[in-house]
SEKE-614102 format. One record per residue (C-alpha): residue in one letter; x, y, z. Coordinates in Angstrom, 2 decimals. Example, Ala and Ser with C-alpha at 12.3 -4.5 7.8 and 13.67 -1.06 7.14 Angstrom:
2
type = A c1 = 12.30 c2 = -4.50 c3 = 7.80
type = S c1 = 13.67 c2 = -1.06 c3 = 7.14
This chain:
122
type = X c1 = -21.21 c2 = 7.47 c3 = -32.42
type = X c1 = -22.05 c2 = 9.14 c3 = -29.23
type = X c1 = -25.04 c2 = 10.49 c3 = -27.63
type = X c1 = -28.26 c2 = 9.98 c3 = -30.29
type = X c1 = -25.55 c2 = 10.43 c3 = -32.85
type = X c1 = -24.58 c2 = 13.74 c3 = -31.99
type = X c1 = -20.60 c2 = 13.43 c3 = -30.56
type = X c1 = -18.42 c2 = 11.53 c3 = -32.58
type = X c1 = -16.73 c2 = 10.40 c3 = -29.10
type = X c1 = -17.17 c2 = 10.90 c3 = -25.32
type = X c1 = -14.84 c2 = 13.57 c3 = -25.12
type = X c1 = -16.56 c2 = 15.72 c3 = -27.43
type = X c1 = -19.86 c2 = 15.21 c3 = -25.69
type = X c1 = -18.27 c2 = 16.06 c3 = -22.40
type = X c1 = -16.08 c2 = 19.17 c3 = -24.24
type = X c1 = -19.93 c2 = 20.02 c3 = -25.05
type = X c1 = -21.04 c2 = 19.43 c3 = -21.92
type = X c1 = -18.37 c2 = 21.83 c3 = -20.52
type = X c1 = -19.05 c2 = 24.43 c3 = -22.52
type = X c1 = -23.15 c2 = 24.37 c3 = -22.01
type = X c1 = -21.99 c2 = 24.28 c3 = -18.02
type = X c1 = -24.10 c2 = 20.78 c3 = -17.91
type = X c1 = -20.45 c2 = 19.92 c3 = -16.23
type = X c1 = -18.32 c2 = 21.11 c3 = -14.31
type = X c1 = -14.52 c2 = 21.22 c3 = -15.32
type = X c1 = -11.74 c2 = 19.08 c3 = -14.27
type = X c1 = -8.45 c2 = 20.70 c3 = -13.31
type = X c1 = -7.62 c2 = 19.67 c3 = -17.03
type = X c1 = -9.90 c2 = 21.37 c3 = -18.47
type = X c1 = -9.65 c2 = 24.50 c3 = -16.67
type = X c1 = -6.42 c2 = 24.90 c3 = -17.02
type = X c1 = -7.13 c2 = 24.72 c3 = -21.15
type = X c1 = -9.60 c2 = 27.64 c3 = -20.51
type = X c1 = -7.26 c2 = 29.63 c3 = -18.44
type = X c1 = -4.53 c2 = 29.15 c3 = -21.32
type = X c1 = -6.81 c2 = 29.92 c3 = -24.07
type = X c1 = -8.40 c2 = 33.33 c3 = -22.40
type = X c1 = -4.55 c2 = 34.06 c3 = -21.94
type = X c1 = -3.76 c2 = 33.84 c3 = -25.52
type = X c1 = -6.90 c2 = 35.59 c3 = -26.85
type = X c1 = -6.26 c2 = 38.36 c3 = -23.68
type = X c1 = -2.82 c2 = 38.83 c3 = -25.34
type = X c1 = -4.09 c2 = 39.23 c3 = -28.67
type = X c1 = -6.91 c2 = 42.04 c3 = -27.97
type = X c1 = -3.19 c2 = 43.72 c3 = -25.49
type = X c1 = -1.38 c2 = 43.31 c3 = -29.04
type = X c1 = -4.25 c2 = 45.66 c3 = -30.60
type = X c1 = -5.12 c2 = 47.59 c3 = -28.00
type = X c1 = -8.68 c2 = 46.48 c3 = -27.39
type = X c1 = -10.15 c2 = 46.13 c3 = -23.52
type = X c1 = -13.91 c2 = 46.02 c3 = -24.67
type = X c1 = -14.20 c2 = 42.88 c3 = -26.81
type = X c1 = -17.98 c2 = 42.60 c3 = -26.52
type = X c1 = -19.44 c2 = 46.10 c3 = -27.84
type = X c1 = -17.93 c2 = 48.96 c3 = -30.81
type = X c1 = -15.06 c2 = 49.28 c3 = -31.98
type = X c1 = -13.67 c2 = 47.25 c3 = -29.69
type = X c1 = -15.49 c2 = 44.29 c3 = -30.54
type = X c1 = -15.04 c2 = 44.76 c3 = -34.45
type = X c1 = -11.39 c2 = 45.12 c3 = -34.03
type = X c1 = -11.44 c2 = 41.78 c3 = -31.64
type = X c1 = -13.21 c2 = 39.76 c3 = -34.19
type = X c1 = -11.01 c2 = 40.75 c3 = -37.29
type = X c1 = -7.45 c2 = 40.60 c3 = -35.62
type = X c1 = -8.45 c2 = 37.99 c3 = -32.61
type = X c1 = -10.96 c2 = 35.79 c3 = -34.04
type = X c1 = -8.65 c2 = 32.74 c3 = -34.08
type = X c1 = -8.11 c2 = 33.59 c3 = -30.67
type = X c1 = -11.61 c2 = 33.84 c3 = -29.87
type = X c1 = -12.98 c2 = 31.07 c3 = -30.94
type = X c1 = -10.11 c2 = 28.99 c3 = -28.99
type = X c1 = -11.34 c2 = 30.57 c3 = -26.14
type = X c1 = -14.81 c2 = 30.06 c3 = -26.62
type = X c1 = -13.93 c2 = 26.29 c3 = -27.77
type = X c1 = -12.54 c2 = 26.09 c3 = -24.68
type = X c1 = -14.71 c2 = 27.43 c3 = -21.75
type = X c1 = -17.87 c2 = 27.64 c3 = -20.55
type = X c1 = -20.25 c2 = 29.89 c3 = -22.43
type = X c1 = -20.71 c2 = 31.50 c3 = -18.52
type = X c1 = -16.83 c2 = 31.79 c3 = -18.21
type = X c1 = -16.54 c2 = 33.42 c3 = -21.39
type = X c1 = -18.53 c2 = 36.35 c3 = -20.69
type = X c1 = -17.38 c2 = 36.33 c3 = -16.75
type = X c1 = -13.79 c2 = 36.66 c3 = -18.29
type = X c1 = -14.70 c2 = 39.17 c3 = -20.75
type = X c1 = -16.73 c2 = 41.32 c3 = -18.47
type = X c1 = -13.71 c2 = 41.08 c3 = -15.79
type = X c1 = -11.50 c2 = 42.11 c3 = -17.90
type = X c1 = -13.14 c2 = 45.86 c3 = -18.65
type = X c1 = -13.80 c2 = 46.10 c3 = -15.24
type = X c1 = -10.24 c2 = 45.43 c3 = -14.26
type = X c1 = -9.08 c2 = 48.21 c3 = -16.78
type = X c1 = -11.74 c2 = 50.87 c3 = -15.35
type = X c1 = -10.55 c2 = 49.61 c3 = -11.35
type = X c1 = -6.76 c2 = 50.28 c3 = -12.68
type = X c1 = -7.43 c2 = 53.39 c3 = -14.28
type = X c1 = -9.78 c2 = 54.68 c3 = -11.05
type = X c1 = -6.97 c2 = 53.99 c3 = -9.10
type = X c1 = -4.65 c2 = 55.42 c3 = -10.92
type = X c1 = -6.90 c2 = 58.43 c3 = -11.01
type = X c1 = -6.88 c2 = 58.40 c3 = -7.71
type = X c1 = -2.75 c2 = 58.66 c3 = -7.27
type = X c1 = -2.62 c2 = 61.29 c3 = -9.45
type = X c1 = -4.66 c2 = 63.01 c3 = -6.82
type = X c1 = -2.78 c2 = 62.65 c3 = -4.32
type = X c1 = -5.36 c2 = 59.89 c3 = -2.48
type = X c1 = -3.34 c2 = 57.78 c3 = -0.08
type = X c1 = -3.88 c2 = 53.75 c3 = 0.04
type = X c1 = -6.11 c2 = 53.45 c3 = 2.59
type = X c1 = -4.70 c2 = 55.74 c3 = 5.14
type = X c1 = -1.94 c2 = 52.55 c3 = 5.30
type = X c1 = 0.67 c2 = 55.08 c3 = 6.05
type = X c1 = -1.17 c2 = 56.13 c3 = 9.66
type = X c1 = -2.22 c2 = 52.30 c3 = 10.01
type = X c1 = 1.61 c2 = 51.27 c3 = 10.29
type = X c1 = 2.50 c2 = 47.73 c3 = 9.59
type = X c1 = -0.75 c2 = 46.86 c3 = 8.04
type = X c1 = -0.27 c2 = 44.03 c3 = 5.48
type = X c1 = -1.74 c2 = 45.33 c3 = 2.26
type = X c1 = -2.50 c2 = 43.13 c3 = -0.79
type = X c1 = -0.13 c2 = 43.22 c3 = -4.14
type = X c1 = 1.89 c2 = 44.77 c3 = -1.56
């Protein structure tokens, strides 16, 4: 028994204590997080869904991607959950601005007058 009876072991009280953000992640556990927001990411790709959190969006998410979900949630911090899920739409709107922008005719920065300016995700 762990912790007033609670955790049946020490890693589930610190898996708890992870996911609370009472503790910080190792490089271990991270990486677990990082894999499991990959999977579920690929899921809500697989059925076209950027907004998991709200409509339609979130309906489809929890039907198709709920396996995936709650890995992801099992998996992370409650805070990196909703960090990821909120990056993710705003990633999809920055894309699509720029994008926008292109189609416009807007140049990167002026990078062409600049010269040799290193750019990023050049």
């Amino acid at each position: 028994m762990g912790l007033f009876g609670f955790f049946s072991s020490s890693d589930e009280q610190r898996k708890q204590e992870v996911r609370t953000g009472a503790r910080a992640p190792d490089r271990t556990e991270r990486k677990q997080c990082w894999d499991a927001r990959d999977e579920f990411y690929r899921c809500l790709d697989k059925h076209d869904v950027i907004d998991s959190t709200k409509g339609d969006g979130k309906k489809i998410a929890e039907k198709q991607c709920g396996k995936e979900n709650r890995g992801f949630e099992d998996n992370c911090a409650a805070a990196w959950v909703n960090y990821f899920k909120r990056y993710r739409v705003a990633e999809h709107q920055k894309k699509e601005a720029y994008e926008k922008l292109e189609r416009e005719g807007a140049d990167s920065l002026g990078a062409k007058e600049l010269g040799n300016v290193p750019r990023k995700n050049a």
